[in-house]
C-alpha positions, -999 to +999 in steps of 0.1 A: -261-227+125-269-245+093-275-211+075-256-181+078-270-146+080-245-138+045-266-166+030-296-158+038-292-122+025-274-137-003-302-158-010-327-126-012-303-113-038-298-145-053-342-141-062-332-106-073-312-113-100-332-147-112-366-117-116-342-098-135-328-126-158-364-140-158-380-105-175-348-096-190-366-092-222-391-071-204-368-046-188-341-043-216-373-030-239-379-004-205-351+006-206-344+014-240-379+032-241-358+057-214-331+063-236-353+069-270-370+092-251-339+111-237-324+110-272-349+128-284-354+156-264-312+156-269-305+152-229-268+148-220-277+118-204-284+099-231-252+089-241-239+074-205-270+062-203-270+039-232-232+031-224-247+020-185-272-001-202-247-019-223-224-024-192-253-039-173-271-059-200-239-082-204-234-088-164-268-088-151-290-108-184-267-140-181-259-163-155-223-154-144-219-176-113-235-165-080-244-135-066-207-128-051-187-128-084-216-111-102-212-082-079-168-088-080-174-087-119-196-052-115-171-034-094-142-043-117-158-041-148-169-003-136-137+004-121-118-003-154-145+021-177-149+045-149-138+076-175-173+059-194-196+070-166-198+109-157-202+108-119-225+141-118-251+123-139-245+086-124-273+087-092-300+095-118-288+069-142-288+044-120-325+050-104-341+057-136-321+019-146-336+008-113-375+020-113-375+013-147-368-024-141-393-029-112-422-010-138-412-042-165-417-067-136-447-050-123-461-053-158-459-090-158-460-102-117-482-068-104-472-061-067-455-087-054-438-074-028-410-102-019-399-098-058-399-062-057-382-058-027-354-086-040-346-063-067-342-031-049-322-048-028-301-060-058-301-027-068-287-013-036-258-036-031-246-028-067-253+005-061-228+004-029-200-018-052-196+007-076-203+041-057-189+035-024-163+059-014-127+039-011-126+040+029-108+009+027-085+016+003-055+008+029-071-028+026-063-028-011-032-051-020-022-027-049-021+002-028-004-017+005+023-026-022+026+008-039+033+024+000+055-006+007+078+002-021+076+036-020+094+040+018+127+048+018+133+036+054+123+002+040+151-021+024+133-026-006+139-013-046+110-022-063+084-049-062+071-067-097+034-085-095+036-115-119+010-135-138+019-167-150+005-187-180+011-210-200+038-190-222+056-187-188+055-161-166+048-118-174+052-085-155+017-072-143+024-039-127+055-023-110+058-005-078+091+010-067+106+037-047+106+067-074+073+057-089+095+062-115+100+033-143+126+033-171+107+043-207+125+009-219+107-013-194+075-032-208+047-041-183+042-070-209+082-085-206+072-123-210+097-148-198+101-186-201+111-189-163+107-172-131+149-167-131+150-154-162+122-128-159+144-117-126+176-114-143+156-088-170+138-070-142+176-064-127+188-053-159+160-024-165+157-017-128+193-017-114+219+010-111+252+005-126+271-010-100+251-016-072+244-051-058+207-065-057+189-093-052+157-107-061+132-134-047+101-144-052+066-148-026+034-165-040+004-145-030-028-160-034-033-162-075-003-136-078+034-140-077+051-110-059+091-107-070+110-085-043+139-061-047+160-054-022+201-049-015+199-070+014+201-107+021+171-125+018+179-136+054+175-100+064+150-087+043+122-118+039+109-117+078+103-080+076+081-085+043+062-113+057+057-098+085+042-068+063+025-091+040+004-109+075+001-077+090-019-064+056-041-103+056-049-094+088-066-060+086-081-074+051-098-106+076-107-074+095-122-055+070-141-082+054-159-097+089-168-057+095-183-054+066-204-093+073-212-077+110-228-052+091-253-074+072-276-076+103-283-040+093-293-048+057-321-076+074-336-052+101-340-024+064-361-052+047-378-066+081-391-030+088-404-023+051-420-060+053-438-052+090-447-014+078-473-031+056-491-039+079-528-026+081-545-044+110-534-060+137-537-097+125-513-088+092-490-078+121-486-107+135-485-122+099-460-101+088-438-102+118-437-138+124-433-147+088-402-117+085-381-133+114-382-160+086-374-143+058-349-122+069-331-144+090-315-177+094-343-198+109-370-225+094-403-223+123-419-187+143-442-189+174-451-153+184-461-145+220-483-116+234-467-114+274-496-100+302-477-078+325-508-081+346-512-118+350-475-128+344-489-149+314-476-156+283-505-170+253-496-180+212-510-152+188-497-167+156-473-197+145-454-198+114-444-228+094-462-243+124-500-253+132-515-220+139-544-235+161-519-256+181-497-220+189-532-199+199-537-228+225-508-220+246-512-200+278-485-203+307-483-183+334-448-173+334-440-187+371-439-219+352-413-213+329-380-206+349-358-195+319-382-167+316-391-157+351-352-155+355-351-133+324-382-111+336-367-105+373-333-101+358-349-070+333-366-058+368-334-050+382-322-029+348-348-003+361-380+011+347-365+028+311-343+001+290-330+008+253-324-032+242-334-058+256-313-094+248-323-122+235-322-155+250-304-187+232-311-223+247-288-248+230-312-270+245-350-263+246-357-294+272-335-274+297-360-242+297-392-245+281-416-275+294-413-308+279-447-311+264-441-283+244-405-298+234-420-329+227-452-312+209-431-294+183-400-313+185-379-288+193-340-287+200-319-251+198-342-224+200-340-182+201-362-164+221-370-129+205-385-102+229-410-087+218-404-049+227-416-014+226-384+013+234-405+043+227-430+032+260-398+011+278-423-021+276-418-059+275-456-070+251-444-105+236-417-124+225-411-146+193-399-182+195-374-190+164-352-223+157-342-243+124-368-266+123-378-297+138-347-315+161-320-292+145-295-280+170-275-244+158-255-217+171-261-182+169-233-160+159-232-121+174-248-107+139-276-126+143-280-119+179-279-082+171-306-086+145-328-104+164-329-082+190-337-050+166-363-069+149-377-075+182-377-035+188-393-032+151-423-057+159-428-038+194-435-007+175-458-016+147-478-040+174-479-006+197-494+017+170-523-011+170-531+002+208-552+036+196-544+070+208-533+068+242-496+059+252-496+038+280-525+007+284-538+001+320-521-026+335-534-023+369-571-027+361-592-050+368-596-076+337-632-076+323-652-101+321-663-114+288-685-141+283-674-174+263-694-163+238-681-130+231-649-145+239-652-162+206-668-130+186-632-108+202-608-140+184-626-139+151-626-100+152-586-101+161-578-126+129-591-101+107-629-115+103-655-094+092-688-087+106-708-110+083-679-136+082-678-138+121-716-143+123-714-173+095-688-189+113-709-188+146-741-192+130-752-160+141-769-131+124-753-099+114-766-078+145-765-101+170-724-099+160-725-063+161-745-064+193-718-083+211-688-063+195-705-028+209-714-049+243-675-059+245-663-022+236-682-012+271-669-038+289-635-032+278-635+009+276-622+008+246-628+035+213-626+011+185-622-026+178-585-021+175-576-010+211-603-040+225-582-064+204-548-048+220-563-044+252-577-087+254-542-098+243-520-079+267-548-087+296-547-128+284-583-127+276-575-139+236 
C-alpha cells in the first residue's frame, strides 16, 4: 500500500502540532492567563503548572523533527524531571493545558472540526507517552540488562553501557550482580580506548585474585562491555542468544502497539460520522472519513436493496458525485458479490462482523465499464453494516486512486471493517422509530416526477430550493412530498428517504 495506516495517523498528528506551532503565540498567552489566575487565588497547582508549561513550550512551539521524535523527546524529557510533576495534580494539568489550547485556536479558526480534532488527538498520544503505566517495562533494554546481570545462575559479573565520543570512550551506567558498585567507581571514567576503559573497569570491579574477562558487543548506538569468568567461547552464544531473544519481544511489542492504531482511526471516524444531522451529511461524513482516517485516495458509497438484490451509488468522494448516483446493478450481475452475499447466507440470520473484500484486481470482479469508467485497479470493498439489527444496508468502495495497485495489511482490514459497523449505525438511526424496515412489501410506486422531488429532498434541499430547481412553486413541492409520505407509509421525510434507498427507488 503506498500509505501506511502509522502514516496516515501520523499525518493527523503531524496537522496537530503545525495548529499548535501556527497559534503558538495564541495559546502560550492562554495559558499563562490559567496560571495568573491560579496564582492568585494561591492554588497548589500553580507552581507545576507553570513548570508543565515551560516543559511543553520548548518541545511543542519549535520544529523538532517529526511527530515520532517529538513524542521520543516528550517521554524522555518527562521521565528525566518526573520528581517536577506531582502525579495527583498531573490529569488536571494536563486538560486544563489541553482545552486551553483548543479555546486559543478557536479564537482565531472558530469550529473547525478537522483542526480541533488534530489537536486532541495530539493531546491524547502525549498524554499516553508520558502517563502510561510501564506494562512493557520487560521490553526496556535497561531493565532486560539490570535482570541479566543480576542472576546468579548466569555466568556474568557485571555489564558496563558505553558511550563513545570524540574524547574516546566513557562508562554510562553499570549493572552487576550485587547492584552494588564500589564508592571509588565513577559513572564518568573516560578512556582513550575501548582496552583501556576494560582494564579500569577490572580494576574497580574485580576481586582480588579471581580471573575475569571482558569483551565487548555493539548494540545499536550503545556499546555493551561483558563481565564474565568464563571464555568468551562459553559465555558469548548464551548472551546473544539473550540479547535476540530481548530484540525479539521488543519487534513484538512495537508491531502490538502499530496493530493497535486501527483503534485510534475507528475513535476519530466515529466522532467525525456522529456529526451528522441528516441523512445526506451521513453519507458526506462517512464517505469522506474512510478517507481521512485511512490509507486510501477515492470513496464510492453503496445503499444494497435486500428486496431487489440491487445495489445503487448514494455519494462518491474525490469522484464525480453525479457519475456514482447513476449506478444501479442488480447484484446477480456482479459475481464477487453474489458469492459474498450467499456465502453471509450460510453464517445464519445474527452475524457480529462481517469481512471485507480485497480485489488486487478490480477487472476480475466488478464489470469492466465501471473499471474502465473510473480507472480502477486494487480496490477494498467496505460493508456497509448494522450489528445492532444483524443487517447488510450498503457497502463502500475504497482504493488509492486512479490505476494504483496496493495491499492491505491486517490493521487496516480490521479498521475497515469497524468503520463499516460505525456507518451502519448512524445510517440506521436515519430509519425513524421502528427497528426493523419492511423488506417484504411491495415497492411503491412513485411517479418520475416525485421521483425527482424524493432525490432533492434526500441531498439535503429545502422546500423552496427543491421547487427552484424544478421550476415549481412552493406547494406544489410540498404537495408531492405529503403525496410520497402516503405512498410510502412513512412518518416523516427521514424514514421515506431511508425507506426509497433501501427499496432502489433513489
Amino acid at each position: 500500500m503506498c500509505l501506511t495506516l502509522k502514516e496516515k495517523m501520523n499525518n493527523i498528528l503531524q496537522n496537530g502540532i503545525d495548529m499548535i506551532q501556527e497559534h503558538h503565540e495564541l495559546i502560550l498567552a492562554k495559558w499563562k492567563e490559567k496560571l495568573s489566575e491560579l496564582q492568585k487565588k494561591q492554588n497548589i497547582a500553580a507552581q507545576p503548572l507553570e513548570t508543565t508549561i515551560d516543559f511543553f513550550s520548548e518541545r511543542l512551539f519549535t520544529n523538532r523533527g517529526d511527530i515520532e521524535e517529538l513524542l521520543q523527546d516528550i517521554e524522555e524529557g518527562w521521565k528525566h524531571n518526573s520528581s517536577l510533576f506531582p502525579s495527583n495534580k498531573m490529569t488536571f494539568i494536563f486538560t486544563l493545558l489541553e482545552n486551553a489550547a483548543h479555546e486559543a485556536i478557536q479564537s482565531n479558526i472558530g469550529d473547525s472540526f478537522q483542526e480541533h480534532q488534530a489537536v486532541q488527538y495530539l493531546f491524547s498520544k502525549i498524554h499516553e507517552v508520558i502517563f502510561k503505566e510501564c506494562n512493557d517495562e520487560k521490553y526496556n533494554i535497561d531493565h532486560f540488562l539490570e535482570q541479566l546481570a543480576s542472576s546468579r545462575q548466569l555466568p556474568i559479573h557485571w555489564i558496563a553501557e558505553l558511550t563513545k565520543s570524540e574524547e574516546g570512550f566513557y562508562v554510562k551506567k553499570m549493572y552487576s550482580q550485587t547492584n552494588f558498585l564500589p564508592s571509588t567507581i565513577d559513572l564518568q571514567l573516560k578512556a582513550d580506548t575501548l582496552f583501556a576503559l576494560s582494564e579500569s573497569l577490572l580494576e574497580f570491579m574485580s576481586k582480588t585474585g579471581e580471573k575475569m574477562r571482558v569483551f565487548p558487543i555493539p548494540w545499536e548506538e550503545k556499546i555493551l562491555l561483558f563481565c564474565t569468568n568464563e571464555t568468551e567461547h562459553q559465555a558469548l552464544p548464551f548472551i546473544m542468544h539473550s540479547l535476540q531473544m530481548f530484540n525479539t519481544g521488543e519487534k513484538a511489542l512495537e508491531k502490538t502497539k502499530q496493530e493497535q492504531l486501527w483503534k485510534d482511526a475507528v475513535i476519530l471516524f466515529d466522532q467525525w460520522i456522529m456529526r451528522a444531522k441528516t441523512l445526506h451529511q451521513a453519507f458526506e461524513y462517512i464517505s469522506s472519513g474512510f478517507v481521512n482516517y485511512l490509507p486510501f485516495e477515492r470513496c464510492a458509497l453503496f445503499a444494497y436493496s435486500s428486496a431487489n438484490e440491487s445495489g445503487f451509488g448514494l455519494y462518491g468522494y474525490q469522484l464525480n458525485n453525479e457519475e456514482i448516483k447513476n449506478i444501479h446493478e442488480n447484484i446477480n450481475g456482479l459475481p464477487l458479490i453474489k458469492n459474498y452475499m450467499q456465502r453471509l447466507q450460510l453464517l445464519g440470520g445474527h452475524i457480529t462482523n462481517l469481512p471485507p473484500i480485497y480485489v488486487s484486481e478490480a477487472a476480475e470482479g466488478l464489470p469492466i465499464k465501471y473499471v474502465k469508467q473510473f480507472q480502477l485497479e486494487s480496490i477494498v470493498i467496505a460493508p456497509i453494516y448494522v450489528p445492532s439489527e444483524s443487517k447488510l444496508i450498503g457497502a463502500a468502495i475504497l482504493d488509492q486512486g486512479p490505476g494504483k495497485p496496493f495491499n492491505i495489511s491486517s490493521d487496516i482490514f480490521t479498521a475497515v471493517m469497524k468503520f463499516g459497523q460505525s456507518a451502519g449505525e448512524i445510517l440506521a438511526k436515519f430509519g425513524g422509530d421502528r427497528p426493523e424496515f419492511p423488506q417484504a412489501a411491495a415497492t411503491p410506486h412513485l411517479s418520475p416526477r416525485e421521483i425527482e422531488v424524493l432525490k432533492l429532498v434526500a441531498e439535503g434541499a429545502s422546500t423552496y430550493e427543491a421547487a427552484k430547481r424544478l421550476h415549481l412553486s412552493e406547494y406544489t413541492v410540498r404537495d408531492y412530498v405529503s403525496t410520497i409520505l402516503q405512498k410510502m407509509n412513512a412518518k416523516n421525510r427521514t424514514e421515506a428517504i431511508v425507506k426509497a434507498i433501501r427499496d432502489g427507488i433513489i
